[in-house]
C-alpha positions as CSV (number, residue, x, y, z in Angstrom):
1,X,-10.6,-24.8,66.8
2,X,-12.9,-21.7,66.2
3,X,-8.9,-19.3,66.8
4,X,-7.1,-21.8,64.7
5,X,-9.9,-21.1,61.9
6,X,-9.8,-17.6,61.8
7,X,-5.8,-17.5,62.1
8,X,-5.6,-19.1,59.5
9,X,-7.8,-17.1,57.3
10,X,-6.1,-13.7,58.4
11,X,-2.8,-15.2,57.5
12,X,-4.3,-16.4,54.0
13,X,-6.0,-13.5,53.3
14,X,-3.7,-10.8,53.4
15,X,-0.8,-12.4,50.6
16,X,-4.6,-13.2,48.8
17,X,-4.6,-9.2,48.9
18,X,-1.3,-8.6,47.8
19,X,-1.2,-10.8,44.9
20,X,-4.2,-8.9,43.8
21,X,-2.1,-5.4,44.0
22,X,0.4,-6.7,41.9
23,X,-1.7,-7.7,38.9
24,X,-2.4,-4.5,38.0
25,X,1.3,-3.4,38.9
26,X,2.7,-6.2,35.9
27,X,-0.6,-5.2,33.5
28,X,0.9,-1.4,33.5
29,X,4.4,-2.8,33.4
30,X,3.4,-4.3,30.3
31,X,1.6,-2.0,28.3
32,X,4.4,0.4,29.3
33,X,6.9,-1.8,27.6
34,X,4.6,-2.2,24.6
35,X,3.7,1.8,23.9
36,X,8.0,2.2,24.2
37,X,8.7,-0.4,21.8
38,X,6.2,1.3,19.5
39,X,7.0,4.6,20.2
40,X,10.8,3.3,19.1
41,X,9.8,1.5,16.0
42,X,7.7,4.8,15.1
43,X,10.9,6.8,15.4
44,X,13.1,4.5,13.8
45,X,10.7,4.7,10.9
46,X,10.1,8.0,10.7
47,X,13.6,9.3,10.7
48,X,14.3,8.2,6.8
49,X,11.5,10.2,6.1
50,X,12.5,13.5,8.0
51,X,15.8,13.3,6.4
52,X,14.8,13.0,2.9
53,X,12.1,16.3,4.0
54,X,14.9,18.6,5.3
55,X,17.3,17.5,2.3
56,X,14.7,18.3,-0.1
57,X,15.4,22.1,1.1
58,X,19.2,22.1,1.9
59,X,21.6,23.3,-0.7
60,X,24.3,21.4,-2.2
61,X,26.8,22.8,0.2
62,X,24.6,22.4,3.2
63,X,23.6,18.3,2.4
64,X,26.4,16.5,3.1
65,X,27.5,19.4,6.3
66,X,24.5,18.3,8.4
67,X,22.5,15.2,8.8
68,X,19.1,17.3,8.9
69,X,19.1,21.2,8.9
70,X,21.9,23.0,8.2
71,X,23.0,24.6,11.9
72,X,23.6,28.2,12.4
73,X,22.2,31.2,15.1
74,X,18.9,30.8,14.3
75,X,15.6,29.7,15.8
76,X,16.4,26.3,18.0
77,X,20.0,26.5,16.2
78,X,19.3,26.5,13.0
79,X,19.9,28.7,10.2
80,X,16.5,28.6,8.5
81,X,17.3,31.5,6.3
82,X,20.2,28.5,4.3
83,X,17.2,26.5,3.4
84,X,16.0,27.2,-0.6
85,X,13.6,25.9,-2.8
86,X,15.8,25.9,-5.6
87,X,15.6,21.7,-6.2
88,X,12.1,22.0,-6.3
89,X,12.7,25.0,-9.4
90,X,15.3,23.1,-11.0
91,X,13.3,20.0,-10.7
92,X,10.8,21.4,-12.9
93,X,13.2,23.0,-15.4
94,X,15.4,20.4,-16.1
95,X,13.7,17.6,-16.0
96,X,9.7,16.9,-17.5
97,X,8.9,16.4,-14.0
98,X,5.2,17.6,-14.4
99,X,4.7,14.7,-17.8
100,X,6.1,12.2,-15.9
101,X,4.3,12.8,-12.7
102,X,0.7,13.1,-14.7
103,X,1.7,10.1,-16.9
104,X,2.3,7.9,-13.8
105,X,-0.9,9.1,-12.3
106,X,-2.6,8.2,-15.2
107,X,-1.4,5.0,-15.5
108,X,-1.3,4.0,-11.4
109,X,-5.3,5.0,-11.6
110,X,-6.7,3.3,-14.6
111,X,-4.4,0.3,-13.3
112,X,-6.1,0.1,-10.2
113,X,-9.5,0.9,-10.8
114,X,-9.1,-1.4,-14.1
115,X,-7.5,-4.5,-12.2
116,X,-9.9,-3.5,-8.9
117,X,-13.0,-4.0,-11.0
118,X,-12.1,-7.1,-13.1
119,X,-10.4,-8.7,-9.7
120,X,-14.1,-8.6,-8.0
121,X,-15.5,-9.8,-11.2
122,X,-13.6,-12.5,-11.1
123,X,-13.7,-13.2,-7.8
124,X,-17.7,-13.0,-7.5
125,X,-17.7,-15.6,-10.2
126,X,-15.2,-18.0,-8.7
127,X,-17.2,-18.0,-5.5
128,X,-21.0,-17.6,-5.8
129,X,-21.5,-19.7,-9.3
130,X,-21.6,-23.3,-9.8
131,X,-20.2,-24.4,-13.8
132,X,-17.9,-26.7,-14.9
133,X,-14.0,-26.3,-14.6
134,X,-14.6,-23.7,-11.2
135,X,-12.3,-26.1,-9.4
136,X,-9.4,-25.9,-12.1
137,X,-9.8,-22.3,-13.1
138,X,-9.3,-21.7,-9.1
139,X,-6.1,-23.8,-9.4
140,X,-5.3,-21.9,-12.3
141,X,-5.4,-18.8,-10.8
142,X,-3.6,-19.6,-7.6
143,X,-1.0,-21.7,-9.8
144,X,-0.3,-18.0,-11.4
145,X,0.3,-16.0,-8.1
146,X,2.8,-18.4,-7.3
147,X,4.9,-17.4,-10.7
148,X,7.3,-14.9,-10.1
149,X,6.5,-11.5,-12.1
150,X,9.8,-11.1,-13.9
151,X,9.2,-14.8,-15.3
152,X,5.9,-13.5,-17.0
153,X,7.8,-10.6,-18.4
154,X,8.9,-12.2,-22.1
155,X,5.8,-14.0,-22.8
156,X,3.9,-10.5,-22.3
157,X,6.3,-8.4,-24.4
158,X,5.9,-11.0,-27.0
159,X,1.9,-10.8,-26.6
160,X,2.0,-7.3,-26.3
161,X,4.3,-7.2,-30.2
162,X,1.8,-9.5,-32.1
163,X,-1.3,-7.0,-30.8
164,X,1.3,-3.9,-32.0
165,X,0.7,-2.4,-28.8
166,X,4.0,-1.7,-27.8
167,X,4.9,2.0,-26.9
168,X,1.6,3.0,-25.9
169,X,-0.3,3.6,-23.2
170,X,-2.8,0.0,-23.1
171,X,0.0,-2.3,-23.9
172,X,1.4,-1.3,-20.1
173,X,-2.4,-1.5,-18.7
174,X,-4.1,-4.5,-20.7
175,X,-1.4,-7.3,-18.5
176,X,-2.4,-5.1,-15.5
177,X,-6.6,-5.6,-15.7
178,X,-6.0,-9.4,-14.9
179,X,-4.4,-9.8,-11.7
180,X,-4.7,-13.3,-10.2
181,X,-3.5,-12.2,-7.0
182,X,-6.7,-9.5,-7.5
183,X,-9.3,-12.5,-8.0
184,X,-8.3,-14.8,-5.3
185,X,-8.1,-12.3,-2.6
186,X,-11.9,-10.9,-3.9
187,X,-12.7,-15.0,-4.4
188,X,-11.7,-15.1,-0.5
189,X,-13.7,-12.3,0.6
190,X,-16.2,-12.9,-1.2
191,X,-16.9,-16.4,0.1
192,X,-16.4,-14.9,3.5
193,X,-18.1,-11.9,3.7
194,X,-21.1,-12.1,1.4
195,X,-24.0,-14.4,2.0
196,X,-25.4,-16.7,-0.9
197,X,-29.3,-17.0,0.8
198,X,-28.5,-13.1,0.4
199,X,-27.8,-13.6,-3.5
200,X,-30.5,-16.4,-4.0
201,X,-33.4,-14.1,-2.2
202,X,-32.4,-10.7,-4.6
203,X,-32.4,-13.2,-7.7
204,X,-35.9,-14.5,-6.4
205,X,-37.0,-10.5,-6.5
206,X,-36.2,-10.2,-9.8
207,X,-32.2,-8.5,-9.5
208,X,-30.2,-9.1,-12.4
209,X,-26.7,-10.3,-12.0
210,X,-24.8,-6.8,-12.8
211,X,-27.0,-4.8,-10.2
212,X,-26.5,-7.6,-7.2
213,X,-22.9,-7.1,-8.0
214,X,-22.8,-3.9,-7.9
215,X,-25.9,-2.6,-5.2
216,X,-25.5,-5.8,-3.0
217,X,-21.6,-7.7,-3.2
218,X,-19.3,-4.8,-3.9
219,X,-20.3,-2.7,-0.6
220,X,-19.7,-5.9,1.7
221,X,-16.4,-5.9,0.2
222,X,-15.6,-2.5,0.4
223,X,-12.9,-2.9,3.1
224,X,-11.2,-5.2,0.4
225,X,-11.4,-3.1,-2.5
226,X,-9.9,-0.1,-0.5
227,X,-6.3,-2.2,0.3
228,X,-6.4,-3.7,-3.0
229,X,-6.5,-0.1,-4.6
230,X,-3.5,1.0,-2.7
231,X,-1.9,-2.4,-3.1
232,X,-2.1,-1.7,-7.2
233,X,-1.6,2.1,-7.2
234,X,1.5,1.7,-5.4
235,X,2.7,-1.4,-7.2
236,X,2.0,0.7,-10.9
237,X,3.3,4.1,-9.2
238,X,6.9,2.5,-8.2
239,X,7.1,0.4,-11.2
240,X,10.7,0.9,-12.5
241,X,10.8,-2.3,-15.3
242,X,7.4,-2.6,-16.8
243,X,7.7,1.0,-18.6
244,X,10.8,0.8,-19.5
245,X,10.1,-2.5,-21.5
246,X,5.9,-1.4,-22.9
247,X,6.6,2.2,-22.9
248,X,9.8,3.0,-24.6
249,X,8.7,6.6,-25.8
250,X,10.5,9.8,-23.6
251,X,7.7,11.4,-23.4
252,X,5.3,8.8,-22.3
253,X,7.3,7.4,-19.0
254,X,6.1,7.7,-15.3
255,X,7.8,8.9,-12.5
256,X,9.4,6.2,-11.7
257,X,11.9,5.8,-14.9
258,X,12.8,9.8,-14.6
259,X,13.2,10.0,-10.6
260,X,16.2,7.0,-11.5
261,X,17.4,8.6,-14.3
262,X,18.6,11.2,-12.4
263,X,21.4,9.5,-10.9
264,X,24.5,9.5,-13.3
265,X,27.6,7.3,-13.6
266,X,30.1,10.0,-12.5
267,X,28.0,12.5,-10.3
268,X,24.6,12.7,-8.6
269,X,22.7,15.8,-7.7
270,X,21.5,14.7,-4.1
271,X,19.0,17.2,-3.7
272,X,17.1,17.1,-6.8
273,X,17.1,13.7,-6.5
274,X,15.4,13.8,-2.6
275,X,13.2,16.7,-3.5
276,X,11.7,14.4,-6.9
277,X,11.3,11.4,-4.5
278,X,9.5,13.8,-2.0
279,X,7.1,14.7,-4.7
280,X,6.8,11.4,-5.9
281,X,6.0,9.7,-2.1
282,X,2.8,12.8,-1.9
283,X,0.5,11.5,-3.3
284,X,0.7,7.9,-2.1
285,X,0.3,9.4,1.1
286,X,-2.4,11.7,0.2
287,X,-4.1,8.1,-1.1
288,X,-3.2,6.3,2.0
289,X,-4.8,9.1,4.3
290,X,-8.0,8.4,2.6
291,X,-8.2,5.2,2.3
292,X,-6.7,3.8,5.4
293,X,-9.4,2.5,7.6
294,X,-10.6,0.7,4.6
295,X,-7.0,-0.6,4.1
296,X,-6.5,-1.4,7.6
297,X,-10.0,-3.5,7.5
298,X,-9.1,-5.6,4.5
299,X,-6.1,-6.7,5.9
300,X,-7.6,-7.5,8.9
301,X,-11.1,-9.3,7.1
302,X,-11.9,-12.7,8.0
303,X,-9.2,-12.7,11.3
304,X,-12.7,-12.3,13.6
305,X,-15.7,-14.2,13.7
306,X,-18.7,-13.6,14.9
């Protein structure tokens, strides 16, 4: 009984053995498969960009003769000495690149900061005080994320003519300060992220409401108010209608408007197109770069617990 025993736990233990050899095996299999499916989408992603970078400095003659650099006997066959920065001159000379580019950082950042600030506002109120109507005003708001943007269009033009703001600067940016979608994403994180016995114990030392807001609620939300900056800047930076519609002046319209009036009926100058977008994506990146781990966490607030 005592052989049959131990035969039978040598033949059990050995496939035991195996099976434990081909975990790990299938766990590098998989993350394998994963980091190639990422490194794909990466490159499939990155190539629009890398084509709009190298057409930026190709010549007219060179855009449509290569698909990135122009080829010749140079360095890694290319013929670096065909590349120019004559868009980027002509850019500037025939077109009011640098008023456009400093009107639409003007508007993008007052937009943002503006609609950043009153979206916490609104959101701090909607989740940490108790009056009457909180329950419809929330409906309210989430009633008006639903609408579709292009809906709200006419009755804000015809707001915007009985102030006699139109063609100026704060009829474009007085619509953008109340964003509902702004104060029931700060209502959200708010109510997750930021205590009320936290609230009640700085009221008991004597805080007014204005400095727990801004020493005590606004730093718990910081990861929120990072994406919702970039959310806004770029939504106000690529804004092709609005300014067209508030803004009507040639002198007073964003990037946007001049980067697509670039393209004619009967012809279209590739490259100054492609280097205006290249300055035009900068300094969304540049924003990005800074603000991305704050981006990344306010997406990602309220998916972990604990």
């Amino acid at each position: 009984m005592r052989s049959q025993i131990r035969i039978e736990g040598g033949a059990t233990g050995p496939s035991g053995a195996s099976g434990r050899r081909q975990r790990p095996f299938h766990g590098i299999f998989r993350v394998a498969i994963l980091y190639a499916l990422l490194v794909f989408f990466a490159i499939l992603t990155a190539v629009p960009f890398v084509w709009m970078v190298t057409s930026a400095f190709k010549s007219e003659a060179d855009f449509f003769s290569s698909l990135f650099l122009p080829r010749g006997h140079g360095f890694l066959g290319v013929a670096w000495d065909q590349l120019t920065l004559d868009n980027f001159r002509r850019l500037f000379r025939e077109v009011p690149m640098a008023r456009g580019f400093l009107n639409s950082l003007f508007l993008a950042s007052v937009a943002s900061l503006g609609a950043t600030l009153c979206g916490a506002m609104g959101g701090y109120a909607l989740s940490k005080f108790q009056f009457r109507g909180r329950t419809w005003l929330t409906s309210l708001v989430l009633v008006t994320v639903v609408l579709p943007l292009p809906l709200l269009l006419a009755p804000r033009f015809e707001l915007i003519y009985h102030l006699h703001l139109l063609n100026t600067y704060a009829g474009y940016l007085l619509p953008q300060l109340a964003p509902a979608f702004g104060v029931f994403l700060f209502r959200q994180a708010m109510l997750n992220s930021v205590p009320a016995e936290m609230i009640e114990s700085a009221r008991l030392d004597g805080c007014g409401e204005i400095r727990i807001f801004t020493t005590l609620v606004l730093p718990l939300v910081r990861p929120m108010i990072g994406a919702f900056i970039i959310i806004t800047f770029l939504g106000v930076w690529n804004d092709y209608i609005g300014p067209q519609i508030f803004i009507q002046a040639p002198g007073r319209q964003p990037l946007a408007v001049l980067l697509a009036g670039m393209s004619g009926a009967y012809e279209m100058d590739y490259g100054l197109i492609t280097a205006g977008t290249l300055l035009s994506v900068a300094p969304i990146m540049c924003l990005f770069l800074l603000l991305q781990r704050e981006f990344i966490s306010g997406l990602t607030a309220g998916t972990v617990k604990g």
